[in-house]
C-alpha positions in Angstrom: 25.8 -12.1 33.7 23.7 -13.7 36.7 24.2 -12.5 40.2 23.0 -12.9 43.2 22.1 -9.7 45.0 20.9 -9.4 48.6 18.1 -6.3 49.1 16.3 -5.4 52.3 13.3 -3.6 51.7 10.2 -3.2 54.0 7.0 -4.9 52.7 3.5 -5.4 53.8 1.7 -8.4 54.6 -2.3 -9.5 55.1 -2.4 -10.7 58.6 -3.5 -14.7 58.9 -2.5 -16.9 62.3 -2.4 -20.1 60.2 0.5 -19.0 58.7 4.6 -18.6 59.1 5.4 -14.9 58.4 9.1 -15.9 56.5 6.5 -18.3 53.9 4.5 -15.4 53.6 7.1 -13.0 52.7 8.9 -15.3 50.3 6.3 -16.1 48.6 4.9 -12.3 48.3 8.4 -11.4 46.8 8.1 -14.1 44.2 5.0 -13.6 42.8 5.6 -9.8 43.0 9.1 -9.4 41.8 9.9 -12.7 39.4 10.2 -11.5 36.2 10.3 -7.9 36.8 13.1 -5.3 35.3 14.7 -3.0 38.1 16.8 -0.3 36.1 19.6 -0.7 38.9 19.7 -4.6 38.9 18.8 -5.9 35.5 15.9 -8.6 35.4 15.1 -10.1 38.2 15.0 -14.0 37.6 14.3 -15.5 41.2 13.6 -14.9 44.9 16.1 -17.3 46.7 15.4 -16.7 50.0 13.4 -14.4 52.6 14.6 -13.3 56.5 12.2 -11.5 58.3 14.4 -8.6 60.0 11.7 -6.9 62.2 8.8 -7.4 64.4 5.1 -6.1 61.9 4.0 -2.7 62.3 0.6 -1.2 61.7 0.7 1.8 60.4 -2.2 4.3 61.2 -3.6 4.2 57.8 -7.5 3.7 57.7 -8.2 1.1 55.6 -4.5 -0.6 55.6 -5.2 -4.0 56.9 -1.3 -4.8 56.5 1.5 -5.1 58.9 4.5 -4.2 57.4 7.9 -6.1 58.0 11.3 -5.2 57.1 12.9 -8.4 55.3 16.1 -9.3 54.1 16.2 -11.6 50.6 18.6 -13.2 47.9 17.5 -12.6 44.7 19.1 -14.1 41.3 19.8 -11.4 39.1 20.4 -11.2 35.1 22.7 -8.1 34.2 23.9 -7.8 30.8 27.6 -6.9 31.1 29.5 -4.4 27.9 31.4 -6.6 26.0 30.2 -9.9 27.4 30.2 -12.6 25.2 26.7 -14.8 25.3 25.6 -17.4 23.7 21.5 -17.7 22.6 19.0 -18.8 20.1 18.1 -17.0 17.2 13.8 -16.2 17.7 13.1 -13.7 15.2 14.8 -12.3 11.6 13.2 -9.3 10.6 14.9 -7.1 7.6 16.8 -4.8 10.0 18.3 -8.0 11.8 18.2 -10.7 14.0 16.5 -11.1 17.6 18.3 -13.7 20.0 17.2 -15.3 22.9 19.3 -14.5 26.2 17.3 -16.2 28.8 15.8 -13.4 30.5 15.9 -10.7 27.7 16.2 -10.9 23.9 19.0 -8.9 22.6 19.0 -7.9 19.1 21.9 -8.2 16.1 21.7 -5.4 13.5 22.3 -6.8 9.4 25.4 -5.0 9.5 26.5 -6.7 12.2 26.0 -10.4 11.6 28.9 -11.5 9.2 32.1 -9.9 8.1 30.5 -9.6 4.4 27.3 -8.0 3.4 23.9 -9.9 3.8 20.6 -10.5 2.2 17.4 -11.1 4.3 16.1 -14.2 2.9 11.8 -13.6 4.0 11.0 -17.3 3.7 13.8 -18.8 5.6 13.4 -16.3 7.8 17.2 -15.3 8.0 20.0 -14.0 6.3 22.6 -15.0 3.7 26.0 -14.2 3.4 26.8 -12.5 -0.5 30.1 -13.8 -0.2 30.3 -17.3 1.3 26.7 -18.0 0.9 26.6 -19.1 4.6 22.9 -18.8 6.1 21.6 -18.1 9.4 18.1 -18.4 10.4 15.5 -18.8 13.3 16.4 -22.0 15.4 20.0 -21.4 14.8 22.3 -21.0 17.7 24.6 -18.0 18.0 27.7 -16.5 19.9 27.9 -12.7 20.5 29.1 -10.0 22.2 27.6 -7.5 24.0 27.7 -4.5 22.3 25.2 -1.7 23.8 23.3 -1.6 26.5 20.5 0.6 26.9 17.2 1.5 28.2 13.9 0.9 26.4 11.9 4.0 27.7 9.0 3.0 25.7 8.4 -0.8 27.2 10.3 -0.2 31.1 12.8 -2.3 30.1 16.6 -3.0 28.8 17.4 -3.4 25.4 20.9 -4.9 24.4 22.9 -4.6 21.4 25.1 -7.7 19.9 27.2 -7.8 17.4 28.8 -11.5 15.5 31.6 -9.9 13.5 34.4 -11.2 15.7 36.3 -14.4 15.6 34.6 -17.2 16.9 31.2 -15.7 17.0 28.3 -15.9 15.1 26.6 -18.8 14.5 27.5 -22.5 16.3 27.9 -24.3 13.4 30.2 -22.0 11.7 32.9 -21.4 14.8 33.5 -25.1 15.3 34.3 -24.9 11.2 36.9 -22.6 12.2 
């Protein structure tokens, strides 16, 4: 889910006279925070805004050039949500499952959960087939899922999300307008 959260923080900024402070500070927050995972908030996607809340203070730090401002900002915010249902592109089929594309993230689909039969990974299609119906999903396809698991990936920093396709009208595109 994408929100719109609003942080203030204090940050420090180079001095310069030929320039407006709020510029500054917006664009020090985007190129510092734009992209970024924040365990609390999810992925941070963009910087909307920036309001400079205080008058710069120097701290008495030798060799800390910066005056530091306290600043108010909007920031666009992806948060995957238990149970959610999203929809995404299939990037990756590897024999333990499927990697989607969220947008922000890439959440990942176990075999077990990406039809209500058992399935086959098929190497050089780079997907999976049904045993059953012989239905076939592969990289490039588009898919429906729900969220199943959200987690932390202590490893990388980041958030690692669980889907799942064995619901009605999920899995992939092609096979939910069928129904």
């Amino acid at each position: 889910m994408y929100v719109v959260v609003t942080i203030e923080e204090w940050i420090g900024l180079l001095p310069d006279d030929n320039i407006d402070v709020e510029k500054a500070a917006l664009s020090y927050l985007r190129e510092t925070l734009e992209g970024t995972i924040d365990p609390e908030l999810g992925v941070i996607v963009a910087v909307l805004n920036a309001t400079i809340l205080s008058d710069g203070l120097i701290l008495p730090m030798p060799g800390d050039p910066k005056a530091y401002y306290l600043v108010r900002y909007d920031a666009l915010v992806y948060r995957p949500v238990q149970l959610e249902v999203v929809r995404g592109s299939v990037v990756e089929a590897r024999e333990i499952g499927l990697f989607v594309d969220l947008g922000p993230l890439d959440g990942f689909v176990h075999k077990s959960q990406i039809m209500d039969e058992p399935v086959e990974y098929l190497p050089d299609r780079r997907g999976f087939r049904g045993t059953r119906t012989g239905r076939i999903i592969e990289v490039g396809d588009i898919v429906r899922a729900r969220v199943s698991a959200i987690g932390r990936d202590r490893r990388r920093g980041g958030i690692r999300i669980g889907l799942t396709m064995r619901q009605p009208y999920l899995g992939k595109e092609d096979w939910i307008t069928g129904e």
